[in-house]
C-alpha positions in Angstrom: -36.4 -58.7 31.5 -38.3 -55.7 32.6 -38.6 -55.0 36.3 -41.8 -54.8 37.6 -42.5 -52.6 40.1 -46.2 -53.0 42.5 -48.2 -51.0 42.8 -48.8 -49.0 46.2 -51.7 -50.4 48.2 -55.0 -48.8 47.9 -55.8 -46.5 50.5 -58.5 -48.1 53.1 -61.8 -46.8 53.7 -62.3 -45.5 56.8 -65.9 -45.5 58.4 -67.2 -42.4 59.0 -68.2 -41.7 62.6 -71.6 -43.0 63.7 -72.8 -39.2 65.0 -71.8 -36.3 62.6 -69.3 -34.0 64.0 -70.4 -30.4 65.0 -68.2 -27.7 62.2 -65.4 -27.0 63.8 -64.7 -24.2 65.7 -63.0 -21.0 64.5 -60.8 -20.2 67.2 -60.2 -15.9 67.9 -57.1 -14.6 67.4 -55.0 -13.9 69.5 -55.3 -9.6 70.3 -52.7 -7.3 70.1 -51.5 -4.9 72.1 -53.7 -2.9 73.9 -53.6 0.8 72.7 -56.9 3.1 73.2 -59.2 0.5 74.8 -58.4 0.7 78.7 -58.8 4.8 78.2 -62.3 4.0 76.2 -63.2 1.5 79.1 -63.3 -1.4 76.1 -62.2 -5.0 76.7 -60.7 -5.2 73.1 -60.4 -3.3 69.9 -63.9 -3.0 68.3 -62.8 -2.7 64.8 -60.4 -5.7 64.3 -60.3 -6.9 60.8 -60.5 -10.8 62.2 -63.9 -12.4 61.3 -64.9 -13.0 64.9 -68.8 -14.0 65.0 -69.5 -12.1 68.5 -69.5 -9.0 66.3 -71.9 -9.7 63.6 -73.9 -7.7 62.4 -77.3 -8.7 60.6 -77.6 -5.6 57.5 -80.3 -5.9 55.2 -77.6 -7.1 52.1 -75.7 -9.8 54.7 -79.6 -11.3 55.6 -80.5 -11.6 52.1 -77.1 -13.3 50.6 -77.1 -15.2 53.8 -80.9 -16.8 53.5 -80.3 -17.3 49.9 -76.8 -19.1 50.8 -79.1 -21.4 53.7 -82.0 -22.3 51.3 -79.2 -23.5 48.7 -77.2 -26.2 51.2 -81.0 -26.7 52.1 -82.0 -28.2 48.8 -78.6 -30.3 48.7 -77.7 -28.1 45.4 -74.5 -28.8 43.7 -72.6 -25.6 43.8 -73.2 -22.3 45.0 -71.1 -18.8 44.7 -70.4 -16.1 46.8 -68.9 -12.6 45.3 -68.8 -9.3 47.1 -65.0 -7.1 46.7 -62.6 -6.9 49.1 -64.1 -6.4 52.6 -67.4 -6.8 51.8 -67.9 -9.3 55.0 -67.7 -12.4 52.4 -65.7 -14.9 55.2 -68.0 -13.1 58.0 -70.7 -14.5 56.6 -69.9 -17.8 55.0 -68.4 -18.9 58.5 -72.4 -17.9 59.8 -73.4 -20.0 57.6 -71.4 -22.7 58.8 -72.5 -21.6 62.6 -76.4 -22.4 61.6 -76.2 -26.0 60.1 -77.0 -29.2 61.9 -74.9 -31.7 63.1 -75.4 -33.9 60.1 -73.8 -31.7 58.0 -70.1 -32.2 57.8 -67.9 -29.2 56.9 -64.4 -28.3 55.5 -63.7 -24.6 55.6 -60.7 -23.8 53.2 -59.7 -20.6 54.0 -56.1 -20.2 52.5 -56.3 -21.5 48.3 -54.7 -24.6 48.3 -51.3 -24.6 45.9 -52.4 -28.2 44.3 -55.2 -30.6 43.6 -53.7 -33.1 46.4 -53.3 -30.6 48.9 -57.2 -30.0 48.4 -58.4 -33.5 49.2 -55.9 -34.1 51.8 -57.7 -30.6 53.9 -61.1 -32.4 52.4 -59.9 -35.8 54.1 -58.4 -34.5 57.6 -61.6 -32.2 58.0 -64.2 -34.4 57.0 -62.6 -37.0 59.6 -61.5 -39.5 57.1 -57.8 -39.5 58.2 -55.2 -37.4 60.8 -52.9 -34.9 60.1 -50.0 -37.1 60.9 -51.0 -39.6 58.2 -51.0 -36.6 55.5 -48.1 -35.3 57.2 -45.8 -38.7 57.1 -48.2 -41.5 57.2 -49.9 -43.8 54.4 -50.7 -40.5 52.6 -47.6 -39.0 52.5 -47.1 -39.8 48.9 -50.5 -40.9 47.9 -51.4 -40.0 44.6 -54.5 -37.4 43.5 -56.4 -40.8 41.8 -55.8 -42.4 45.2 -57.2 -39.5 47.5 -60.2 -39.0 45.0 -61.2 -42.6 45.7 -60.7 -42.4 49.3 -62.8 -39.4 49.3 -66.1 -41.2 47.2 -65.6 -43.9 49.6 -66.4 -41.9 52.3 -69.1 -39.6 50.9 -71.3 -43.3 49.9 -71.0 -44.2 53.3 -72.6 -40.9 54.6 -76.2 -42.4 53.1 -76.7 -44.7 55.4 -76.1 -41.7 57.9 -78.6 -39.6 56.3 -76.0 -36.7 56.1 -74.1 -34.9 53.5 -70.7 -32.3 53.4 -69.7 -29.3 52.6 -66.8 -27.9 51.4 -66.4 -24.0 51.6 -63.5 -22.5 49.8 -62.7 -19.0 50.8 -60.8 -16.7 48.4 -61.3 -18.8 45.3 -61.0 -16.0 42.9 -56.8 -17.0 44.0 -57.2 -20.7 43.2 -54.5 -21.9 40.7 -55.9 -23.6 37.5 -55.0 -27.2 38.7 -57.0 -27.0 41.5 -60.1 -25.3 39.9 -59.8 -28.6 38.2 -59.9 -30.7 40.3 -62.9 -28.5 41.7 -64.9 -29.2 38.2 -64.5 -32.9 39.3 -65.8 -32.5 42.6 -68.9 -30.6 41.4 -69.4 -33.8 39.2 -69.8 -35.5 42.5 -71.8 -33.6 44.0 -74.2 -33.7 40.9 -74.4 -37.0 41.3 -74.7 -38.2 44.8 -76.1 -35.1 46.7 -74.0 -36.4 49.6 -71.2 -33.4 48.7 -72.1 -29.4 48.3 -70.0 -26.9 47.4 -69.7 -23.2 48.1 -67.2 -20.8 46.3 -66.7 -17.3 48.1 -64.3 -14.8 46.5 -64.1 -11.5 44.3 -66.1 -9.8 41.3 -62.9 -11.5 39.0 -64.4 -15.1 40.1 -67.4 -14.9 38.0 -65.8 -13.8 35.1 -62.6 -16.6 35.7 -65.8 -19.0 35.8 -67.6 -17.7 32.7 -64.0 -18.4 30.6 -64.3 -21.8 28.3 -61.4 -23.4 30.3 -64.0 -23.4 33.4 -67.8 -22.9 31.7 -68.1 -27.1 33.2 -68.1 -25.2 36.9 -70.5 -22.5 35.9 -72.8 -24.1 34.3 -73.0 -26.6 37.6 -73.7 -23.3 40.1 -77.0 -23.2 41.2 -76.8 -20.3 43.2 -74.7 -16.8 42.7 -75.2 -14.5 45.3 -73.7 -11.3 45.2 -72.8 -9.6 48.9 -73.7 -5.5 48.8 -72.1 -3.1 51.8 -73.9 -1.0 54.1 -76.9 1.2 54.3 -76.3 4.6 55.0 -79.0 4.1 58.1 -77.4 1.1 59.3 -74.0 2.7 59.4 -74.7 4.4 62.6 -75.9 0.7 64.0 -72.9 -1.0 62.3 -70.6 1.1 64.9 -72.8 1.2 67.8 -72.9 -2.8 67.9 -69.0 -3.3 67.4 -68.7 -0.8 70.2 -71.2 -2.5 72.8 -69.4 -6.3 71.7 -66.2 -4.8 72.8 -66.9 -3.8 75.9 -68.8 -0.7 77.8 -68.1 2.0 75.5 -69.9 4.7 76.8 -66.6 6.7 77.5 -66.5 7.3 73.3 -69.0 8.2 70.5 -69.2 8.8 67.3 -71.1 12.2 66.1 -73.7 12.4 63.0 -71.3 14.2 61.1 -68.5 12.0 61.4 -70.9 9.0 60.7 -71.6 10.2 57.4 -68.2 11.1 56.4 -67.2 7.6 57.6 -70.1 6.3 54.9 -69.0 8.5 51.7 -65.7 7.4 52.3 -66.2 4.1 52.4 -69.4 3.2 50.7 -70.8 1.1 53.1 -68.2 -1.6 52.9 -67.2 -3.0 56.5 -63.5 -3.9 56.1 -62.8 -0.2 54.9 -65.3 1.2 57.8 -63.2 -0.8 60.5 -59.8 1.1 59.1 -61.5 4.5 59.4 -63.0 3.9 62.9 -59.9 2.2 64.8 -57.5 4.5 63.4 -60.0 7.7 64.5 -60.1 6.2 67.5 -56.5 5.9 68.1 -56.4 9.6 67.3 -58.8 10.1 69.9 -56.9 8.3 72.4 -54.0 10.5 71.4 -55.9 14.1 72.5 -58.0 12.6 75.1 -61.1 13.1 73.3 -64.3 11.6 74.2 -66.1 12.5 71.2 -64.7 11.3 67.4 -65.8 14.2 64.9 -65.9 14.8 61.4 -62.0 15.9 62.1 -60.8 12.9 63.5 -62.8 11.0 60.8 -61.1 13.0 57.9 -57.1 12.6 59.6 -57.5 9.2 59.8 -58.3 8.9 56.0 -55.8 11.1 55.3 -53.0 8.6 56.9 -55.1 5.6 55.5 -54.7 7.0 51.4 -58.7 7.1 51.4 -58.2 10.6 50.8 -55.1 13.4 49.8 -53.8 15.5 52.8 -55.4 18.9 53.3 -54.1 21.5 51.7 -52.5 19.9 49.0 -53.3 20.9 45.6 -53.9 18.7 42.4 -52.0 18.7 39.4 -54.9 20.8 37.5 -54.1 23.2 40.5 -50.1 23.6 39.8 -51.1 24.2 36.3 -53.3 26.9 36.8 -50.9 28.9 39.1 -48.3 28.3 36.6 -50.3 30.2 34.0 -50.8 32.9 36.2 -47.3 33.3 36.6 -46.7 32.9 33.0 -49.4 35.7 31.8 -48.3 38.2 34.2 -44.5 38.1 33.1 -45.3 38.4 29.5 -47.8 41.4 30.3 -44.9 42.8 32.2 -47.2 43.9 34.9 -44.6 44.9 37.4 -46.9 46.8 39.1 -49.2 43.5 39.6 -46.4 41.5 39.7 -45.4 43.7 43.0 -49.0 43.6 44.4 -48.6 39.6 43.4 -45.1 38.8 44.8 -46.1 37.4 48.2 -48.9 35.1 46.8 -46.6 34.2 43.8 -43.7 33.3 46.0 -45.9 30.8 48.0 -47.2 29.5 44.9 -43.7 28.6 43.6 -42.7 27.2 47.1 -45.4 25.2 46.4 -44.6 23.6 43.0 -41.0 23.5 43.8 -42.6 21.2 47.0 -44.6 18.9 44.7 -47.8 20.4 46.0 -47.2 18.4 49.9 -48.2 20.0 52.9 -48.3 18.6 56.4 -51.8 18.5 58.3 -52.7 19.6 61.4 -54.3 17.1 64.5 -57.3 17.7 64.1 -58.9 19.6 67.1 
């Protein structure tokens, strides 16, 4: 006789609290050591690439994507997405838009991809209030299975009617979600389709959109109401961008920026924030270095030098090498000893230099 083995017990349903919770908080972390900001008269480093709302900064681009963003969960649409590259201010702003909603809006911010479909509803499940950690961790959830959690979680979004509220779930870096769990996302936009009680917002890279136009995933794209696309900087709100991150850090007025070194700041990183933070902490620790009060175009131009934004000075390019080669070349088959004489000093670098690879070391800038 076949054994027969019962099935686990259905998970419970849980009512939700009677008062929606506030989002939860997104705690600063923690600083590091201080280096230049007791010589700058600054209570912590301006420039930190942590998303911390004190230093927020309201550009024309980050208004728009963020009004289009609120008028989206304001209509209780399905799905929206969020695309800017790298350092755009993507989690800056979606975590504003989780500062601005009421209290009955519940909200699970998912800031590191999930690995699988179960780890997803378990975060959806603790966040939303449904369960505690310790039952996901080594409770009744421990080994509860994806069918399980999905019914768990529809029991709780019905019951959120009679509350006259809704969630939202907020996935951050989904451009890095594995195919299971974009998956299990396409099921979860099929619930919030149908009930309005569940929203979704998608934040991540460029690659996103086109990983959402692909036939394996064209069920989630054709279920986004919304794309908005986050743009970088104006070249006239550069000079604000770096005056309010000074002011938010403390006194400042023992350090400035000059024009010149604004604009250089803006044509080497286009106006996108995360690259304009490397640039200005690392001139600023240069500063510190040499006692300077004033960061110039010099301090600006070092400090992209030791990020990569830009080669060293004085180092030549390949096309460079080649055209000192055939300089070399067309005076020894002229036999121009006499120019080669006049030449020798000039040729003699200019072989130290290929022999070198074309590397030089820069100066401190003054």
């Amino acid at each position: 006789m076949r054994e027969v083995v019962a099935a686990p017990p259905p998970i419970a349903a849980v009512e939700p609290p009677r008062v929606a919770v506030k989002p939860r908080a997104f705690p600063a972390p923690a600083q590091p050591r201080a280096t230049y900001e007791t010589f700058y008269g600054l209570d912590e480093k301006p420039f930190g690439p942590a998303a911390d709302l004190r230093f927020l900064y309201h550009s024309t681009a980050h208004d728009r994507a963020l009004q289009e963003l609120s008028a989206s969960v304001a209509k209780h649409e399905a799905l929206a997405v969020l695309t800017g590259p790298h350092g755009i201010g993507k989690t800056m702003l979606a975590r504003t838009l989780v500062d601005q909603l009421d209290r009955r809006t519940l909200v699970s911010f998912v800031a590191d991809p999930p690995a699988t479909p179960e780890a997803l509803l378990n975060t959806l499940l603790v966040d939303f209030g449904v369960v505690s950690p310790d039952d996901v961790a080594s409770g009744r959830l421990a080994s509860a299975s994806r069918v399980d959690l999905s019914g768990a979680l529809r029991d709780f979004l019905g019951s959120l009617a009679v509350l006259q509220a809704s969630a939202l779930l907020i996935v951050d870096d989904a451009h890095r979600l594995p195919s299971a769990v974009l998956h299990e996302v396409r099921a979860l936009t099929d619930t919030a389709a149908s009930g309005k009680l569940l929203q979704l917002v998608l934040v991540g890279e460029p690659s996103l959109t086109r990983q959402l136009k692909s036939s394996e995933f064209r069920a989630i794209d054709d279920r986004v109401a919304l794309r908005a696309e986050l743009g970088p900087l104006e070249q006239d709100e550069l000079p604000g961008y770096v005056a309010h991150r000074l002011a938010v850090a403390g006194r400042g007025e023992r350090v400035g920026f000059s024009e010149v070194a604004l604009k250089k700041i803006f044509a080497l990183s286009g106006g996108i924030p995360g690259v304009v933070n490397q640039i200005c902490d690392r001139a600023l620790t240069l500063g510190y270095q040499t006692s300077a009060s004033n960061i110039d175009g010099d301090f600006v131009g070092e400090a992209a030098q030791q990020l990569g934004l830009m080669p060293a000075e004085g180092s030549q390019s390949w096309r460079d090498r080649i055209a000192i080669a055939l300089l070399m070349i067309a005076l020894v088959l002229a036999g121009a000893a006499g120019a080669g004489w006049v030449f020798r000093e000039p040729l003699s670098r200019a072989l130290a230099q290929l022999h070198g690879g074309g590397q030089s070391t820069s100066s401190r800038p003054k």
